[in-house]
Gaussian input, Z-matrix of N, CA and C with variables (Angstrom, degrees):
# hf/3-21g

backbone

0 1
 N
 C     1     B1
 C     2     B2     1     A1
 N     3     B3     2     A2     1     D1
 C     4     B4     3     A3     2     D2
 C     5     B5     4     A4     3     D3
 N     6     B6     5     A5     4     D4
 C     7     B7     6     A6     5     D5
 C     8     B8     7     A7     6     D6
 N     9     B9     8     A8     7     D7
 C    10    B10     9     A9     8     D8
 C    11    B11    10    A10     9     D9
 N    12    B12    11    A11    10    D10
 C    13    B13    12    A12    11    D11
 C    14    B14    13    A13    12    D12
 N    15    B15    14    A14    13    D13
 C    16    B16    15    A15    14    D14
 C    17    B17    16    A16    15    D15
 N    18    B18    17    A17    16    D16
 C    19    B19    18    A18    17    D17
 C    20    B20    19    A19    18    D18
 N    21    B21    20    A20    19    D19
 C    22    B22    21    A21    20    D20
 C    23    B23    22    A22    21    D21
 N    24    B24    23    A23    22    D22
 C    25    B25    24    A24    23    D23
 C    26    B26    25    A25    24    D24
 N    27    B27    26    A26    25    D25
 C    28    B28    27    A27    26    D26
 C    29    B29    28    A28    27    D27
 N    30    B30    29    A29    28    D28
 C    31    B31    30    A30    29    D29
 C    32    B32    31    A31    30    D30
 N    33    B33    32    A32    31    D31
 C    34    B34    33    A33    32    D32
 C    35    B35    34    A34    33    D33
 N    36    B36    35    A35    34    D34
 C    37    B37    36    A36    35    D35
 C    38    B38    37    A37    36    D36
 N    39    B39    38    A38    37    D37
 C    40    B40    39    A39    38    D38
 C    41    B41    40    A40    39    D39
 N    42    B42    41    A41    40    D40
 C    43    B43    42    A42    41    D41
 C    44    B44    43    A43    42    D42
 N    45    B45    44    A44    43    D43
 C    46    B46    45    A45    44    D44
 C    47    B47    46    A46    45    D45
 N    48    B48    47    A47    46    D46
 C    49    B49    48    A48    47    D47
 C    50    B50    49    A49    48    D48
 N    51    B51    50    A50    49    D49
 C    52    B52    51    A51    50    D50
 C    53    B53    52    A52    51    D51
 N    54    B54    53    A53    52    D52
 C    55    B55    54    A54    53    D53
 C    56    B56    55    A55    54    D54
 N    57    B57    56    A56    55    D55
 C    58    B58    57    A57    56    D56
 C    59    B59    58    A58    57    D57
 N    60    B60    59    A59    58    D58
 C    61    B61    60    A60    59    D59
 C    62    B62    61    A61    60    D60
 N    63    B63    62    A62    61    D61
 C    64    B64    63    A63    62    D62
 C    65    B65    64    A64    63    D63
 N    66    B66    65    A65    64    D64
 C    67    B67    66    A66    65    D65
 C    68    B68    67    A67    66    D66
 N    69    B69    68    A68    67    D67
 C    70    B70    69    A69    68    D68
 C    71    B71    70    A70    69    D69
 N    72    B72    71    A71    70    D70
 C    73    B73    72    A72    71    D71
 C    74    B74    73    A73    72    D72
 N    75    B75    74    A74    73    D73
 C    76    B76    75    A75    74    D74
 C    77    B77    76    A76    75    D75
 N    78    B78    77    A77    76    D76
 C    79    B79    78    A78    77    D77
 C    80    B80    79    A79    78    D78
 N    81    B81    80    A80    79    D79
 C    82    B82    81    A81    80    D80
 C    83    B83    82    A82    81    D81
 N    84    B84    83    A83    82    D82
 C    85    B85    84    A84    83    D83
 C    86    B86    85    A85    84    D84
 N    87    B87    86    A86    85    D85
 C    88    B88    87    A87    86    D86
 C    89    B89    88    A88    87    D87
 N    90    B90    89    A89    88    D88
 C    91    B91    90    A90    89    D89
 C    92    B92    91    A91    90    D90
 N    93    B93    92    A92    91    D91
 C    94    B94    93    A93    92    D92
 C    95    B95    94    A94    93    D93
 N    96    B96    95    A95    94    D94
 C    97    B97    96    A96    95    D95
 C    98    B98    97    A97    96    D96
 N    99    B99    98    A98    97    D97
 C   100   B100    99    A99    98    D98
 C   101   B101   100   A100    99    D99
 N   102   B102   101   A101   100   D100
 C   103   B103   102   A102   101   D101
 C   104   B104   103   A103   102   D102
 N   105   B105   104   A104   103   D103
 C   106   B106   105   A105   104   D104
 C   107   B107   106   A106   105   D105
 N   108   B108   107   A107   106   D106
 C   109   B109   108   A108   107   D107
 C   110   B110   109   A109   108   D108
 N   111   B111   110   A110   109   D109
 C   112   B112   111   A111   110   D110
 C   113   B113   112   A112   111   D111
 N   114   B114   113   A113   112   D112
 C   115   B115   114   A114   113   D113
 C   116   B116   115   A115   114   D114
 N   117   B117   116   A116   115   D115
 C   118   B118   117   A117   116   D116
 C   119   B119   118   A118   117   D117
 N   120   B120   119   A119   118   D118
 C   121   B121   120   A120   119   D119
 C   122   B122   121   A121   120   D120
 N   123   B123   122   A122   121   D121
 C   124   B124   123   A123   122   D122
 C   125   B125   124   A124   123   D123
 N   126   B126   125   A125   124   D124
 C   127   B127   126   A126   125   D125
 C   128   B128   127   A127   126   D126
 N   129   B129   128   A128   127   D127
 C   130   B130   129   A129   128   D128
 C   131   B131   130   A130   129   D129
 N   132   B132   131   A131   130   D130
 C   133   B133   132   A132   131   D131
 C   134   B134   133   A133   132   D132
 N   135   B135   134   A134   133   D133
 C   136   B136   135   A135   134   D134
 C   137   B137   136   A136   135   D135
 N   138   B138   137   A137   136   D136
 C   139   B139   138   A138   137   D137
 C   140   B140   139   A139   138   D138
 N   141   B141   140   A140   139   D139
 C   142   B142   141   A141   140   D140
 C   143   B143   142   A142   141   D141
 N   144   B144   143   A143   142   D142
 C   145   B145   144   A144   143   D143
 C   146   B146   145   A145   144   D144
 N   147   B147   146   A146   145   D145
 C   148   B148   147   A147   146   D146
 C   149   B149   148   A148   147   D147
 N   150   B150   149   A149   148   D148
 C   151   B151   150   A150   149   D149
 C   152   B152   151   A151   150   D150
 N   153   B153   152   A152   151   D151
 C   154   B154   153   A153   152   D152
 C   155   B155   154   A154   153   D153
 N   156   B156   155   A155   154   D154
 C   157   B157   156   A156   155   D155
 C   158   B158   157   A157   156   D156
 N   159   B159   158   A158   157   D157
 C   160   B160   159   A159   158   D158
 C   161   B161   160   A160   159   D159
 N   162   B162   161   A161   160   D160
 C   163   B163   162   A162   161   D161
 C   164   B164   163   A163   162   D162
 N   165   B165   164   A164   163   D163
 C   166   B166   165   A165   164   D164
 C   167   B167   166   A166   165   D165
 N   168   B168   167   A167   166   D166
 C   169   B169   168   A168   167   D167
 C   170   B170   169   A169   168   D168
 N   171   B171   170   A170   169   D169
 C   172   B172   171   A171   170   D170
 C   173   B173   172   A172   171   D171
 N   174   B174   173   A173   172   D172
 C   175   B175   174   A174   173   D173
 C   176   B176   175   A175   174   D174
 N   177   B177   176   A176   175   D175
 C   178   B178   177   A177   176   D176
 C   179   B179   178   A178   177   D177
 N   180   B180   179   A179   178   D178
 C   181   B181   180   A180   179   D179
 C   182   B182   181   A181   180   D180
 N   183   B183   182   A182   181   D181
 C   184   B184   183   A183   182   D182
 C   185   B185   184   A184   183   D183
 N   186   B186   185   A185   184   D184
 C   187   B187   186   A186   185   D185
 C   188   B188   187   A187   186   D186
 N   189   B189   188   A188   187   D187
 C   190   B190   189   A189   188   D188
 C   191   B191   190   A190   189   D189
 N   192   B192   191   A191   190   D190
 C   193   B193   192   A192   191   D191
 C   194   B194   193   A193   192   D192
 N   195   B195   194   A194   193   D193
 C   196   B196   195   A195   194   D194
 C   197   B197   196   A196   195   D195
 N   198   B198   197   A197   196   D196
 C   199   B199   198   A198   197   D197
 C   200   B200   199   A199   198   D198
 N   201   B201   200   A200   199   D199
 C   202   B202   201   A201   200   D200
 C   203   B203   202   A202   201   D201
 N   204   B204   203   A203   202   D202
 C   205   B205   204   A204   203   D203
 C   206   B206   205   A205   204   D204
 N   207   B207   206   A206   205   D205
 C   208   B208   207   A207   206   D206
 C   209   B209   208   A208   207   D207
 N   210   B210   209   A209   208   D208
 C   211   B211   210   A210   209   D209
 C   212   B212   211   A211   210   D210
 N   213   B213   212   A212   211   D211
 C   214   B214   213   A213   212   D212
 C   215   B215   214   A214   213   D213
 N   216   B216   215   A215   214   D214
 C   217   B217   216   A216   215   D215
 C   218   B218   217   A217   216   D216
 N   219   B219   218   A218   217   D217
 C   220   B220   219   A219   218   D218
 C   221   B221   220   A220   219   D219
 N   222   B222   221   A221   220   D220
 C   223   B223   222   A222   221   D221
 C   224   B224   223   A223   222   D222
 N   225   B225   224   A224   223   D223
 C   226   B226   225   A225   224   D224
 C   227   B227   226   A226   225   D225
 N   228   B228   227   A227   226   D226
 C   229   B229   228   A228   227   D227
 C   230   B230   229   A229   228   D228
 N   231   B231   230   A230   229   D229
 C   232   B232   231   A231   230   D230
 C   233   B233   232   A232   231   D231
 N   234   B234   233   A233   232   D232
 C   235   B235   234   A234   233   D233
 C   236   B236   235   A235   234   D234
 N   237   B237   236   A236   235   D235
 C   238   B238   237   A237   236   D236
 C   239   B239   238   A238   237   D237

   B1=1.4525
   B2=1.5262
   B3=1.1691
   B4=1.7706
   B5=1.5954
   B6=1.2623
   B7=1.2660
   B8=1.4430
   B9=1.5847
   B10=1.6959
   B11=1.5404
   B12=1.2130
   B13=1.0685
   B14=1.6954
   B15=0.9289
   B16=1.5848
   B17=1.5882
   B18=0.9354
   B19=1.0142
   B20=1.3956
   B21=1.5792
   B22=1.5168
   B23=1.6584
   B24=1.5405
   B25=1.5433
   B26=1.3205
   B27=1.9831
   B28=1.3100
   B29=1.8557
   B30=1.1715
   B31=1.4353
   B32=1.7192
   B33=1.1628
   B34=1.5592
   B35=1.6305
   B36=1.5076
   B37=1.5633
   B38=1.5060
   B39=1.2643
   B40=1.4015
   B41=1.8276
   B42=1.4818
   B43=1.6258
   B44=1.3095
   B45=0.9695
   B46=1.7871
   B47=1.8120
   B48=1.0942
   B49=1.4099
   B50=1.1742
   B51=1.5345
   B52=1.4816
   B53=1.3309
   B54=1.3992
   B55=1.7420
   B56=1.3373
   B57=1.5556
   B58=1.2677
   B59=1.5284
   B60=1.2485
   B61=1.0923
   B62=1.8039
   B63=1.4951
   B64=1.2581
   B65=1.6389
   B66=1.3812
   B67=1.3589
   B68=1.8389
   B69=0.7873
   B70=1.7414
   B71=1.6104
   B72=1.2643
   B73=1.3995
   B74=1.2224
   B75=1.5306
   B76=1.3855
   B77=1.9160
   B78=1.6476
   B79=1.6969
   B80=1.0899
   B81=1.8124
   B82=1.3454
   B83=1.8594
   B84=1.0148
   B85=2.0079
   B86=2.0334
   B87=1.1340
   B88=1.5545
   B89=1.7123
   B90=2.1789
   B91=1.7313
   B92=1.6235
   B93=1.3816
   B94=1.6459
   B95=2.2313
   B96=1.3510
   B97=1.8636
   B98=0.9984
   B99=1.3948
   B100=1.8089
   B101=1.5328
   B102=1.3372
   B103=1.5072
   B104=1.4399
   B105=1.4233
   B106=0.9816
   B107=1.7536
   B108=1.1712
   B109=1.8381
   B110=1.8235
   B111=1.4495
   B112=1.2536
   B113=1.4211
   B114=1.5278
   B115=1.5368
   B116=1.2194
   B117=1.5001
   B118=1.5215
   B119=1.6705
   B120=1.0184
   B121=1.5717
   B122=1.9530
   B123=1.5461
   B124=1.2531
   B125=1.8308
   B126=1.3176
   B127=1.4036
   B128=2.0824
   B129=1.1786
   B130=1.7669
   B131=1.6854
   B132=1.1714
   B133=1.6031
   B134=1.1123
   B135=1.5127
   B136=1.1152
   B137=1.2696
   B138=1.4657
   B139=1.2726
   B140=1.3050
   B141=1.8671
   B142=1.1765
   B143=1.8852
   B144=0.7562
   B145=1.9876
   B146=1.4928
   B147=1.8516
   B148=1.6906
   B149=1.5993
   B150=1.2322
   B151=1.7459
   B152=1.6532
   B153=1.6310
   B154=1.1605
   B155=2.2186
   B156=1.0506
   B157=1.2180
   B158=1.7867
   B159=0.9641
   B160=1.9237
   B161=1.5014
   B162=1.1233
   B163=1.2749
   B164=1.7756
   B165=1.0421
   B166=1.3130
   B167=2.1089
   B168=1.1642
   B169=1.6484
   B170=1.7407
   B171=1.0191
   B172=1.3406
   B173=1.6058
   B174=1.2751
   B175=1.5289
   B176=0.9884
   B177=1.2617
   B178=1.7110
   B179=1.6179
   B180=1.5228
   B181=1.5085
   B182=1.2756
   B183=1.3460
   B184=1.5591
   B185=1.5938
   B186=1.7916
   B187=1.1423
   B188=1.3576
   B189=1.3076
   B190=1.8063
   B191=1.8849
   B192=0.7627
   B193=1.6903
   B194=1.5521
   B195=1.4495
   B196=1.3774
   B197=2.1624
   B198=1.4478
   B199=1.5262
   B200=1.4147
   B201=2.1844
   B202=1.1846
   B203=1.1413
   B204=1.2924
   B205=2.1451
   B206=1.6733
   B207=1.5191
   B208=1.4941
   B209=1.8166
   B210=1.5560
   B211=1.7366
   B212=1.4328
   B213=0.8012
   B214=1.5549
   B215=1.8080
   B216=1.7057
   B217=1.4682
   B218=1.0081
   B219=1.3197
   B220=1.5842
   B221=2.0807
   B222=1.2534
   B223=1.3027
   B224=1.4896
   B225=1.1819
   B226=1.7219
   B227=1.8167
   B228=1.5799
   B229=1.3403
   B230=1.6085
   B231=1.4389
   B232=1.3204
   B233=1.5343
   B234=1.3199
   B235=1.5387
   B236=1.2728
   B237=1.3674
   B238=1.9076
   B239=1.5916
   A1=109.57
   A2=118.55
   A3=125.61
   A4=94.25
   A5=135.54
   A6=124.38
   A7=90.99
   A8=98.10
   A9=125.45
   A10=94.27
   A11=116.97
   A12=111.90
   A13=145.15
   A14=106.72
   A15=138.86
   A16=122.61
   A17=114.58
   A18=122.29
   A19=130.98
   A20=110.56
   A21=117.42
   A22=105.52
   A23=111.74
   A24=118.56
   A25=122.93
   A26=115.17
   A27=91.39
   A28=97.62
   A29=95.49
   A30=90.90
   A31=136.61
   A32=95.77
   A33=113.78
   A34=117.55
   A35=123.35
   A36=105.19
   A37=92.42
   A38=123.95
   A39=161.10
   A40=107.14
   A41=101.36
   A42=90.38
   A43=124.72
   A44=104.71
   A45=123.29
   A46=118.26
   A47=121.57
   A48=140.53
   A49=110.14
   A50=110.86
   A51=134.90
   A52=105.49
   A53=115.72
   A54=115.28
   A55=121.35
   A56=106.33
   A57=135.87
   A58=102.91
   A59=126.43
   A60=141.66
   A61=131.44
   A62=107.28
   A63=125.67
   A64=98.85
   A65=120.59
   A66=124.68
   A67=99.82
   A68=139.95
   A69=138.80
   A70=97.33
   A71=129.92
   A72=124.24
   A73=108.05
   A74=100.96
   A75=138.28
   A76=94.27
   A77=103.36
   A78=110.88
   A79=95.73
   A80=110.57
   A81=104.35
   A82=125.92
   A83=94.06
   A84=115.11
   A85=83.90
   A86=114.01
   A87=86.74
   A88=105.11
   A89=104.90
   A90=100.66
   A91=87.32
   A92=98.89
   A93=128.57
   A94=63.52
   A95=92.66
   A96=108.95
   A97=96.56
   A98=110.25
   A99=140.95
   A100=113.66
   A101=105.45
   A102=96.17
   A103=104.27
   A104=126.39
   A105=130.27
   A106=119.68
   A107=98.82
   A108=100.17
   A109=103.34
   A110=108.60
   A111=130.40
   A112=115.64
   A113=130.47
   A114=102.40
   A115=105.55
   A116=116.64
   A117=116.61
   A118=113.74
   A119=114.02
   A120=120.70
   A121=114.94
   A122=99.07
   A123=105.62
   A124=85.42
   A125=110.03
   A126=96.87
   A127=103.73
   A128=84.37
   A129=103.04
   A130=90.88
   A131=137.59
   A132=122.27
   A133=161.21
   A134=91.71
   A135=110.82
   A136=119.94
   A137=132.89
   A138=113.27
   A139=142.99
   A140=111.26
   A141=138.84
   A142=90.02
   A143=104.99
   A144=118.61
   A145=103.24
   A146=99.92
   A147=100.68
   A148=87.41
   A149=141.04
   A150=141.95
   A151=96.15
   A152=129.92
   A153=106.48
   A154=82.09
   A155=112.77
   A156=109.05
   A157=118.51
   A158=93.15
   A159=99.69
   A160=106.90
   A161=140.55
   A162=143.84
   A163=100.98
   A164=134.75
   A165=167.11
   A166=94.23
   A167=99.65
   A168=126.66
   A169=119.80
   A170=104.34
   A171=139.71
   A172=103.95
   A173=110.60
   A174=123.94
   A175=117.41
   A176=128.58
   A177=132.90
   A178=83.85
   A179=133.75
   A180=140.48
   A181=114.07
   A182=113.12
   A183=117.70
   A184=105.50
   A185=118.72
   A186=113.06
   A187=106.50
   A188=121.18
   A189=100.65
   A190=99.39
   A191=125.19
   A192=114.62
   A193=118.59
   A194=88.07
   A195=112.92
   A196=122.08
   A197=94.51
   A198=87.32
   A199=113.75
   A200=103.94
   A201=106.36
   A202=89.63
   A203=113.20
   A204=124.98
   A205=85.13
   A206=111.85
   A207=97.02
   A208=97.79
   A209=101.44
   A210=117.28
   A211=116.25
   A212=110.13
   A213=112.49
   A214=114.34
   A215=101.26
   A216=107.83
   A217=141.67
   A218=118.14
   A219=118.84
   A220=114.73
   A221=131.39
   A222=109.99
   A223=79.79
   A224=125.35
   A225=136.33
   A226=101.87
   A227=89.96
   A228=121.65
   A229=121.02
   A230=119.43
   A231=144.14
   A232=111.86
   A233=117.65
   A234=108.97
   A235=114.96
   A236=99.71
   A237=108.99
   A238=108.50
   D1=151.26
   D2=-164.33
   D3=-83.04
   D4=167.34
   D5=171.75
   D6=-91.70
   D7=167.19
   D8=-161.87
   D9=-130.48
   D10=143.90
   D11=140.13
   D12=-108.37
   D13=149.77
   D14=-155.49
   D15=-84.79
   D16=93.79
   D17=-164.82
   D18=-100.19
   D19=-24.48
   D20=150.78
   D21=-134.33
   D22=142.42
   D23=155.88
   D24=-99.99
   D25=134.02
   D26=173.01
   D27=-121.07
   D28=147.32
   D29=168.83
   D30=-114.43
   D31=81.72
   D32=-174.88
   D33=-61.10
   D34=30.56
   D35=-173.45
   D36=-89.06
   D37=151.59
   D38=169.51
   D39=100.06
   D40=-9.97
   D41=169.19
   D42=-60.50
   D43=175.88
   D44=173.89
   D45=-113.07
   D46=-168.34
   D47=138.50
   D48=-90.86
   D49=125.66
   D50=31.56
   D51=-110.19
   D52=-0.39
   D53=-171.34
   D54=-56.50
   D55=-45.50
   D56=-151.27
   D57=-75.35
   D58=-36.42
   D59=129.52
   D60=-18.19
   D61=-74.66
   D62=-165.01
   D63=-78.32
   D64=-46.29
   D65=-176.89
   D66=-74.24
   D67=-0.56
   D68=171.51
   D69=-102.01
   D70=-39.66
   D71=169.88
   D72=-31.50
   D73=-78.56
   D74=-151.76
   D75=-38.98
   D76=-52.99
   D77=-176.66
   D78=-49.35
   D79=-74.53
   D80=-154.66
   D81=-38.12
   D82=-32.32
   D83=-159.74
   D84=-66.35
   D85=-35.59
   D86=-165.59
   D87=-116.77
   D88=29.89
   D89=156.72
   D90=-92.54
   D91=-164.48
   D92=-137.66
   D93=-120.41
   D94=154.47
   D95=146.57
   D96=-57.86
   D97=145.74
   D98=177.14
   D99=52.84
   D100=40.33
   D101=162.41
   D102=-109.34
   D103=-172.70
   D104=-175.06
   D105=-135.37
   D106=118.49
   D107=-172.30
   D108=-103.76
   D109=129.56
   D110=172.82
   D111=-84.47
   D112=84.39
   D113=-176.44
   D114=-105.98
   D115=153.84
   D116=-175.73
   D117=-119.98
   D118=121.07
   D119=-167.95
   D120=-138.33
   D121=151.98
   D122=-136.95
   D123=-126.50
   D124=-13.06
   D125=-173.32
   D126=-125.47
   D127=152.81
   D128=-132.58
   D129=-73.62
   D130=-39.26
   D131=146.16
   D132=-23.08
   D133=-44.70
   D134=160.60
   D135=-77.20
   D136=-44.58
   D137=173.86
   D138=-47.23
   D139=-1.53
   D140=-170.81
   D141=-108.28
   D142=-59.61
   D143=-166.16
   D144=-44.31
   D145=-58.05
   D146=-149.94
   D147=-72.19
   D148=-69.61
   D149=-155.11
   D150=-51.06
   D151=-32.57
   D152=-149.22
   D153=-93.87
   D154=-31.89
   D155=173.79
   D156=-62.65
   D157=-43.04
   D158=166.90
   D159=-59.82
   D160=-47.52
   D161=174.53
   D162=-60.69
   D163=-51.18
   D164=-165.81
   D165=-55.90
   D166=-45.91
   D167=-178.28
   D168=-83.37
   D169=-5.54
   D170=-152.22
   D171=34.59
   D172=85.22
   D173=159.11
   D174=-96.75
   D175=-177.97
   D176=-176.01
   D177=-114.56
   D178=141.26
   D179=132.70
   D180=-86.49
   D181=105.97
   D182=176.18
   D183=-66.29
   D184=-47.99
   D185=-145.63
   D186=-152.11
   D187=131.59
   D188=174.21
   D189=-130.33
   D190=102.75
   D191=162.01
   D192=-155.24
   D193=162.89
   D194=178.63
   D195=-50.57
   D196=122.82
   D197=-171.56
   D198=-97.23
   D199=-24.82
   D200=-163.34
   D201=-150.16
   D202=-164.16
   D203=-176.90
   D204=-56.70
   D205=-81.65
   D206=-152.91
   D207=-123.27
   D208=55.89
   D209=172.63
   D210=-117.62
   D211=116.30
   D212=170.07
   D213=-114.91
   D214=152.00
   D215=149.12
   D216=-151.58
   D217=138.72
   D218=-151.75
   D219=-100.00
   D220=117.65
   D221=-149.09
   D222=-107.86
   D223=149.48
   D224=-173.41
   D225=-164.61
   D226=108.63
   D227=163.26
   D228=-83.67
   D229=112.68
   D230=164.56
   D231=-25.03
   D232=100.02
   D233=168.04
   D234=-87.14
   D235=-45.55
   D236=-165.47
   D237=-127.32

């Protein structure tokens, strides 16, 4: 994948579901279309929950992978 740039980070490690989720909304709702949100998450549900719910929102998921043993980050570009 080309690098993107990034325009907000959130860093969700010690959250859960449904937060992890609801608190990445919350960002996304006040970027502009075509920015790009970095969220970083640590618990293993969510990395399944938040992209399929961002898609769910009609977002774009640029990217989902593993950074560390149990780190992930998910990159989600602003459609609407």
């Amino acid at each position: 994948m080309e690098e993107v740039k990034v325009d907000r980070e959130l860093d969700l490690r010690g959250e859960v579901c449904p937060f992890t989720f609801v608190k990445s909304k919350l960002i996304i709702e006040q970027m502009e279309p075509g920015q790009v949100l970095k969220v970083i998450l640590d618990y293993k549900p969510s990395v399944e929950n938040v992209p399929k719910s961002m898609r769910e929102e009609g977002q774009e998921v640029l990217e989902v992978k593993q950074i560390d043993k149990n780190l992930w980050e998910v990159i989600v570009r602003k459609v609407r």
